[in-house]
C-alpha positions as CSV (number, residue, x, y, z in Angstrom):
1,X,54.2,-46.2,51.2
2,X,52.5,-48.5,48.4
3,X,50.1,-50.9,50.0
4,X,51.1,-54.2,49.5
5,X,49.0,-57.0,48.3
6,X,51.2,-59.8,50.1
7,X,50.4,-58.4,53.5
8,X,47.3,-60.2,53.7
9,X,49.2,-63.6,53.0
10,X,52.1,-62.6,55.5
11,X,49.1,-61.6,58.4
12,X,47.8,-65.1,58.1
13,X,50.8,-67.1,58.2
14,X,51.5,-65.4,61.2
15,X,48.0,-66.4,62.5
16,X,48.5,-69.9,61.8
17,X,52.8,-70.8,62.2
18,X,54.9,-69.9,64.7
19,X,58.0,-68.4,62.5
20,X,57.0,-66.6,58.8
21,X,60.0,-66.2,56.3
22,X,59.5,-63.7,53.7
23,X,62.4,-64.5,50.8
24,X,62.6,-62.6,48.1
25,X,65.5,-60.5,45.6
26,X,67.2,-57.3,47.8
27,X,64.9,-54.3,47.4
28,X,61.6,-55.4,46.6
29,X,60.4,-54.2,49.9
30,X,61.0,-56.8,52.6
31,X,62.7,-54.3,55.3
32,X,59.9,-52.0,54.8
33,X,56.9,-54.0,54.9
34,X,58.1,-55.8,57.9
35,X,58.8,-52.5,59.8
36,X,54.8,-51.4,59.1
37,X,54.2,-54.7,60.9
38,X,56.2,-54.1,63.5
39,X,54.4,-50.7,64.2
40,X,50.7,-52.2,63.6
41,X,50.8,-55.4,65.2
42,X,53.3,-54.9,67.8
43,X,56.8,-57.0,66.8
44,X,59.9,-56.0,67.7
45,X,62.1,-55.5,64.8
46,X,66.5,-56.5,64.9
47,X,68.3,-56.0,61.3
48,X,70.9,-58.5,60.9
49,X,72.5,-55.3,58.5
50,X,74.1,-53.7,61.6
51,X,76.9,-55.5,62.1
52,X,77.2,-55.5,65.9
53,X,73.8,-57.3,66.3
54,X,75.0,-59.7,62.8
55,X,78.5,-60.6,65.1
56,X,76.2,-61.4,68.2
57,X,74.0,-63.3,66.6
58,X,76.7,-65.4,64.7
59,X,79.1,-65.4,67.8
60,X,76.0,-66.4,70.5
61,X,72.7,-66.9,68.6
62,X,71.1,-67.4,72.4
63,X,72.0,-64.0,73.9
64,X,71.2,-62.5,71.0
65,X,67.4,-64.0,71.0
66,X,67.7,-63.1,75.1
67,X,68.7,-59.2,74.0
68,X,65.9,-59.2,71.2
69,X,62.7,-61.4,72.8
70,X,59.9,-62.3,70.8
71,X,57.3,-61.8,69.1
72,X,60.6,-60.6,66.9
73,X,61.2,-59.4,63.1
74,X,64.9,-60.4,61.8
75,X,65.4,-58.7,59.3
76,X,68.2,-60.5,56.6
77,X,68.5,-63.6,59.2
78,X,70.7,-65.5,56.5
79,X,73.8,-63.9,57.9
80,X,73.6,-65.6,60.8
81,X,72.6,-69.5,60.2
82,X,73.0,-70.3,63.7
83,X,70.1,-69.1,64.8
84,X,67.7,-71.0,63.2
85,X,68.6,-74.1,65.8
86,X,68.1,-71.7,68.5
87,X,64.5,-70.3,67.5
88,X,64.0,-74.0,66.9
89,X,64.2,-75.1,70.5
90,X,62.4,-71.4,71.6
91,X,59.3,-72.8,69.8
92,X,59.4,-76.4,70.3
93,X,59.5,-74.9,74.4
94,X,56.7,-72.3,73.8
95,X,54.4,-74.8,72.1
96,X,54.8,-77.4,75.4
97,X,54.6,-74.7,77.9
98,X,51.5,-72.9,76.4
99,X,50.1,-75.4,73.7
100,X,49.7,-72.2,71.2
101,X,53.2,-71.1,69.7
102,X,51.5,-68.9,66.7
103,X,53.4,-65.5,65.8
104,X,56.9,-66.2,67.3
105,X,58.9,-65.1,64.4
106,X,59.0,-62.9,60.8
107,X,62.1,-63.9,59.3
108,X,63.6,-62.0,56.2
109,X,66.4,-62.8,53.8
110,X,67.1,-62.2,50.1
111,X,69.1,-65.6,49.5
112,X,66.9,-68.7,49.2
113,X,69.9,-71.2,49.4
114,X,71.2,-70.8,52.7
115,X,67.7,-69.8,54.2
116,X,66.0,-72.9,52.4
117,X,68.6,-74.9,54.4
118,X,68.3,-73.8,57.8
119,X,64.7,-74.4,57.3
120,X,64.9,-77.5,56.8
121,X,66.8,-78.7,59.0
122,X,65.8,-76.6,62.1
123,X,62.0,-75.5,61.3
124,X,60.4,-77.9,59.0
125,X,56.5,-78.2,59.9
126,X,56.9,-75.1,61.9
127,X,57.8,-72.2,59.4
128,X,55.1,-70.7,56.6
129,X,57.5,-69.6,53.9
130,X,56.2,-66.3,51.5
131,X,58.3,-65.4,48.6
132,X,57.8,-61.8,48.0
133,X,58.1,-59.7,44.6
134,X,58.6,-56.1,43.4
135,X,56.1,-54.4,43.0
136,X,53.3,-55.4,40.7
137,X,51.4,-53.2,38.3
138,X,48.4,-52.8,40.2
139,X,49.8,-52.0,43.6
140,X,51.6,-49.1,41.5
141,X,48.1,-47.8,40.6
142,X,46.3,-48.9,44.1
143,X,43.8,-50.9,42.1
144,X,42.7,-54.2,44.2
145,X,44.9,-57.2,42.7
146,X,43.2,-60.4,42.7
147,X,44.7,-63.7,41.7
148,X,44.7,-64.0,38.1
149,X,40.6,-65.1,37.2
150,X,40.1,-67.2,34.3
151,X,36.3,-66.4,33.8
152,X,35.9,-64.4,31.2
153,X,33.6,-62.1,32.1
154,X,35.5,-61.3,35.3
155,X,38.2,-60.6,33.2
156,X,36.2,-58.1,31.3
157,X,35.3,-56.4,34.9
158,X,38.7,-56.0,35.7
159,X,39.6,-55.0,32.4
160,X,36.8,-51.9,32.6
161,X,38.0,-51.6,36.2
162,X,42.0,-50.5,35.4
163,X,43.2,-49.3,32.1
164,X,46.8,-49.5,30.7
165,X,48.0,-47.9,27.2
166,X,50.8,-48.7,25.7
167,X,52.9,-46.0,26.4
168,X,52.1,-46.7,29.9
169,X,53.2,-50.0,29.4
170,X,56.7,-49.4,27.8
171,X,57.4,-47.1,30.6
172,X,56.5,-49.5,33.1
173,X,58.8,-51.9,31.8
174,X,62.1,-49.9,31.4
175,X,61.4,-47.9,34.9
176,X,60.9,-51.7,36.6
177,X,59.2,-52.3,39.9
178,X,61.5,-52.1,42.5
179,X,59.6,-50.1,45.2
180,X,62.3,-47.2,45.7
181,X,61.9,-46.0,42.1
182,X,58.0,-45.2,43.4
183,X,59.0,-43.8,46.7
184,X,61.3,-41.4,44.7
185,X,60.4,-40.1,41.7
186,X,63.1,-38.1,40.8
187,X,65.9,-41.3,41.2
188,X,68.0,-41.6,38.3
189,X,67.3,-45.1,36.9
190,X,70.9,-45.6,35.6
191,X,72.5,-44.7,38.9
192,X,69.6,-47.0,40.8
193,X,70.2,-49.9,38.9
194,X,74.2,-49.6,38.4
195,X,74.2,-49.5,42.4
196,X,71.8,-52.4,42.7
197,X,74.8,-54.2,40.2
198,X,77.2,-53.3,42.1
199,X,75.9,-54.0,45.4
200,X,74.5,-57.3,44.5
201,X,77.4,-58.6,43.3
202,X,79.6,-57.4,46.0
203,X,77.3,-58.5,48.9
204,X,75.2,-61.1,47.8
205,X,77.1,-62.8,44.8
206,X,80.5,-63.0,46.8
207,X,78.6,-64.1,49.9
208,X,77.6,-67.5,48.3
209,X,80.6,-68.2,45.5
210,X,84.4,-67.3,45.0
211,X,83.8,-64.3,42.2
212,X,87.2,-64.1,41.0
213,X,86.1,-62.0,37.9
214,X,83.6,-59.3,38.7
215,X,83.4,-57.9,35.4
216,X,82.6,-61.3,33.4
217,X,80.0,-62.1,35.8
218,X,78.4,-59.1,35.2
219,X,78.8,-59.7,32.1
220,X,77.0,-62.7,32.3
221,X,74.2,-60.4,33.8
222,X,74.0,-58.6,30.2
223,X,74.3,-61.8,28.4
224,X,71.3,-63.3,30.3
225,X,69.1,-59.8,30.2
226,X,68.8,-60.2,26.2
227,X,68.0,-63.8,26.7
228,X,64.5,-63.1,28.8
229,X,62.1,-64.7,27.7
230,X,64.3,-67.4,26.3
231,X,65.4,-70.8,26.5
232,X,68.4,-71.7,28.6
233,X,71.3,-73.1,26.4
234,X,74.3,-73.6,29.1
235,X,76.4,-74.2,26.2
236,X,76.1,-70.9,24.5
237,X,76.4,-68.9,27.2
238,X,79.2,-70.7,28.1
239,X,80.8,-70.1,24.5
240,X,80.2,-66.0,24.4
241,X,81.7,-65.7,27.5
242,X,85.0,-68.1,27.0
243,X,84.2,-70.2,30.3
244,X,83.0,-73.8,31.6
245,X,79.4,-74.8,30.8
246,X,79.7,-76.0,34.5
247,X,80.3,-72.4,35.8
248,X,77.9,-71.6,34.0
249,X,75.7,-73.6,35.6
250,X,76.9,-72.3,39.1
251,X,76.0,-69.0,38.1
252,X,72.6,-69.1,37.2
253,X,72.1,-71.1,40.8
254,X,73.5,-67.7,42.1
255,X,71.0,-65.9,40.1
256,X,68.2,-68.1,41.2
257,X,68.7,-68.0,45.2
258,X,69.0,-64.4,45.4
259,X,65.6,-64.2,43.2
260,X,66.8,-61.9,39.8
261,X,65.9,-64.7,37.4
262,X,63.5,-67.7,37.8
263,X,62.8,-70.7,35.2
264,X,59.9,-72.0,33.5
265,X,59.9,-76.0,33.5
266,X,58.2,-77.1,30.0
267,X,55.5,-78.7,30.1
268,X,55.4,-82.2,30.6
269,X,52.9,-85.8,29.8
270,X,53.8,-89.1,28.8
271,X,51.0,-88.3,26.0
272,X,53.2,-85.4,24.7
273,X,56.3,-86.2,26.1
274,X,57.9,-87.8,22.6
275,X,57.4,-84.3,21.1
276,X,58.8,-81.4,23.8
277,X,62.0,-79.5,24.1
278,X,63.2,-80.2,27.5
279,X,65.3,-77.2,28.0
280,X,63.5,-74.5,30.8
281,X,62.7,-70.7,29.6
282,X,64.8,-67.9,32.0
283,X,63.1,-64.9,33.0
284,X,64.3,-62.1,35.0
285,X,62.1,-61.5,38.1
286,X,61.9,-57.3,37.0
287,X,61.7,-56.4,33.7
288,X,63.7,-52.9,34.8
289,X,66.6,-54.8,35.9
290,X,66.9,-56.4,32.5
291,X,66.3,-53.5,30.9
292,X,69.2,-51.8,32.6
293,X,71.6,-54.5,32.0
294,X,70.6,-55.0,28.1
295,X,71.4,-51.2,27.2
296,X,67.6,-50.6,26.4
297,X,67.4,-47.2,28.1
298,X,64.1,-45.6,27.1
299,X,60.6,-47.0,26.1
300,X,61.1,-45.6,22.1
301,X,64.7,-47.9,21.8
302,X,62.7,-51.2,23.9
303,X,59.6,-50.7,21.8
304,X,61.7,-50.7,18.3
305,X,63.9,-53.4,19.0
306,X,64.2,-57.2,18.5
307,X,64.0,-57.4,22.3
308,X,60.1,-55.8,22.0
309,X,58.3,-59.4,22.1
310,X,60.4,-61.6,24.9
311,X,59.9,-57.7,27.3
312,X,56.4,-57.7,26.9
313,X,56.5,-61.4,27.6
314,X,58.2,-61.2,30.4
315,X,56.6,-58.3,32.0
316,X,53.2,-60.2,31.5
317,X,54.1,-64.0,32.7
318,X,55.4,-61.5,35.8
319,X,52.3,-59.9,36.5
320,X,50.4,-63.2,36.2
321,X,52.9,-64.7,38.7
322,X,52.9,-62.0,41.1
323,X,49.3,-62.0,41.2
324,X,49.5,-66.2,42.4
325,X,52.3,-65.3,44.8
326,X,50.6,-62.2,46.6
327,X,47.7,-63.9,47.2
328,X,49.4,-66.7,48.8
329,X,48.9,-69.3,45.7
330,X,51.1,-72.0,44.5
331,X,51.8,-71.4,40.5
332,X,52.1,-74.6,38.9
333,X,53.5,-72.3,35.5
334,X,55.0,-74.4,32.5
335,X,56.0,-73.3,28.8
336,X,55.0,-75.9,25.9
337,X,57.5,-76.0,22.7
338,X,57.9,-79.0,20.2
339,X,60.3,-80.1,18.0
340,X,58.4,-78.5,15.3
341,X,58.6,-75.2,17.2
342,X,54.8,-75.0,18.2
343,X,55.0,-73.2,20.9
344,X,52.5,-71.4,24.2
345,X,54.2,-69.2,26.5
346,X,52.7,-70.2,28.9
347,X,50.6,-73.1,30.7
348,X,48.6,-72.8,34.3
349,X,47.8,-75.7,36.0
350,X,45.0,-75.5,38.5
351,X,42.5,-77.7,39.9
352,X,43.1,-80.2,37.1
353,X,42.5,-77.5,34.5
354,X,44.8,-77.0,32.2
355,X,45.1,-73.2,31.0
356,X,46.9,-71.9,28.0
357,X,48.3,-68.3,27.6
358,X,50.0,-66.5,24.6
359,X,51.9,-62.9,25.0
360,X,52.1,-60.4,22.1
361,X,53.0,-56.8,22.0
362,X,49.6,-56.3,19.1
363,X,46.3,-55.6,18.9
364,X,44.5,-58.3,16.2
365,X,44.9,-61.2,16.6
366,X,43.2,-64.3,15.0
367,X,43.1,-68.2,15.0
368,X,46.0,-69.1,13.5
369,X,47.9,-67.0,16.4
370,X,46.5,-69.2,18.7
371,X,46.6,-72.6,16.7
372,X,49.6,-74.3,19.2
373,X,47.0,-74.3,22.2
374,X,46.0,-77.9,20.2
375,X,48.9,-79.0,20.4
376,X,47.4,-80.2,24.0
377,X,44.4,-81.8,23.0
378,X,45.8,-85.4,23.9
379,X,46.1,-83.5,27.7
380,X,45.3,-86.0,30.3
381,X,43.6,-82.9,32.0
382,X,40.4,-81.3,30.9
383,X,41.1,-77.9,29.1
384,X,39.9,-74.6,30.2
385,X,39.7,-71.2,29.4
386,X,42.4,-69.6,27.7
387,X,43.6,-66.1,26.5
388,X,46.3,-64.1,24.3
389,X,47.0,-61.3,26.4
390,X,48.0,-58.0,24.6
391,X,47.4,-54.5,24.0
392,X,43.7,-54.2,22.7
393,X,41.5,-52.3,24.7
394,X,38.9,-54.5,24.9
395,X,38.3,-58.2,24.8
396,X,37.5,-60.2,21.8
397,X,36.7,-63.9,21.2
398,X,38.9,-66.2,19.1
399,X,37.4,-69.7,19.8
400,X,35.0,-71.1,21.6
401,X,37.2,-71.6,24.5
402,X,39.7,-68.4,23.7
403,X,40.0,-64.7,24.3
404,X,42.3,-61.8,23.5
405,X,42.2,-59.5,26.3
406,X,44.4,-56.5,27.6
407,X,47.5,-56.7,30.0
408,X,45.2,-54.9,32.3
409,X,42.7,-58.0,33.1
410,X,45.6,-59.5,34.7
């Protein structure tokens, strides 16, 4: 099994909350992580997948908790709502009784929507919530996975530390992270991923909305794979697909609770705010899954395509987000674009340091690649370092304050 980074993050929460939710899209590893903790630190584990215990727990959420005592793992809890009101009042009682109430719970589900609601109205206050990803590029290669550093020279270290070429790269992208592809090898990615389709829409999708057409939702899916990367016009989508902007709409809400795709806000000041595009930028949460869905079926037809650029894009702003997420770390991630189409893929937020990054698929770069990081100089926030990340092999300076470096310093 592929050590996972997040473990850490999930081993503290349960140090410090009584109930830990781990969210996240259907086969990135929840079941499986969870069931190594179960071994190491002693949980018992129910899956909410077997239907007898999923009919108990719906029909009588207390026997079911009586039948299955805690410490507990419930693995896809969303099917059964109910019980969040009854692990409420288990930890509210366990907290009075023996003042420490740490550790209770590991909840697991794969759709935010109804778990974000049972949370808040049941365990608000109580519950540390950890969203969890595929697998990212250096738990594939067992290299140690940091949060993304913005020094420089620690950059350079982990640069020197973990090396990526570019056929690497392309291959990476295509195959996709999903942990199962890792475990075996020899899986056909077209049969993986058309049974991921086909499961995800039949379980999850029709779980949460009335799917009357199967096969114009998915494709939607296609649609929306060739658009990573992109900014989200409703309208258009809408107009290729000969429905309601507002359906539309309640799509991509699917999409977004069960964790496929995820949106970039742009980037927003009163000092700048005259000039933005106000539309968010979609990207699909694995760059495989896109893949699969846009008919881009080896690394040779991804890497000569149109689609080359918004990929590489995509797979990098993933990387840099999995490595805030693993590590327990809120991303405050935006996208800047103006209406004279100046444009940085993406902006990091931290510690009142503003951060500006740029994607290519290249190797030389210069300035006038870079010139739209300016565009922020009116920034109420002090800026900091910032990079174009790409394929050289080794980093170079570009400004004062700017680097190129390789994907592999993420």
């Amino acid at each position: 099994m592929i050590n996972r980074t997040i473990k850490a993050t999930i081993l503290t929460c349960i140090q410090n909350k009584p109930v830990t939710l781990i969210t996240g899209s259907r086969q990135v590893g929840k079941s499986t992580l969870c069931y190594s903790l179960k071994q190491e630190i002693g949980f018992n584990y129910v899956s909410l997948d077997d239907l007898r215990e999923r009919n108990l727990a719906i029909d009588d959420p207390e026997m079911f908790l009586k039948l299955h005592h805690w410490p507990l793992i419930i693995d896809e809890v969303q099917y059964a709502p109910k019980l969040f009101e009854v692990i409420e009042a288990i930890v509210n009682k366990e907290k009075l009784e023996k003042g420490n109430n740490y550790g209770m719970f590991i909840l697991t589900g794969s759709q935010t929507y109804e778990l974000m609601e049972g949370v808040t109205q049941s365990l608000a206050g109580r519950v540390a919530i950890v969203k969890m990803s595929p697998l990212s590029t250096r738990e594939i290669y067992n290299v140690n996975e940091s949060k993304m550093s913005f020094d420089p020279f620690e950059l350079a270290k982990k640069s020197n530390d973990f090396k990526l070429n570019v056929d690497e790269l392309y291959k990476l992208i295509v195959k996709g992270m999903y942990p199962e592809l890792y475990d075996n090898p020899n899986l056909d990615l077209n049969m993986f991923y058309s049974n991921y389709v086909s499961t995800y829409i039949e379980r999850d999708v029709s779980q949460l909305i009335n799917l009357k057409d199967k096969l114009r939702f998915q494709k939607f899916l296609e649609i929306l794979a060739s658009l990573t990367g992109q900014e989200l016009v409703y309208d258009t989508i809408a107009k290729a697909l000969g429905v309601k902007v507002d359906t539309i709409k309640s799509w991509i809400s699917v999409l977004l609770a069960g964790d496929i795709i995820y949106l970039l806000e742009p980037y927003h000041e009163l000092s700048i705010a005259k000039r933005i595009v106000k539309r968010p930028k979609l990207y699909f949460s694995d760059t495989g899954l896109a893949c699969y869905l846009a008919r881009l079926n080896n690394e040779n037809v991804l890497r000569n395509s149109i689609f080359n650029g918004r990929f590489i894009e995509t797979y990098i702003i993933n990387e840099i987000r999995k490595s805030f997420l693993n590590n327990g770390i809120k991303d405050n991630f935006y996208y800047y674009r103006d209406k004279n189409q100046n444009e940085i893929d993406l902006i990091i937020l931290e510690d009142g340091i503003l951060h500006c990054i740029e994607c290519k698929s290249g190797v030389s770069f210069n300035k006038n690649d870079i010139k739209s990081f300016s565009k922020l100089k009116d920034s109420n926030y002090q800026l900091g370092y910032s990079y174009l990340i790409c394929n050289t092999e080794t980093i170079y300076k570009l400004d004062d304050k700017v680097f190129c470096i390789p994907i592999s310093s993420i």
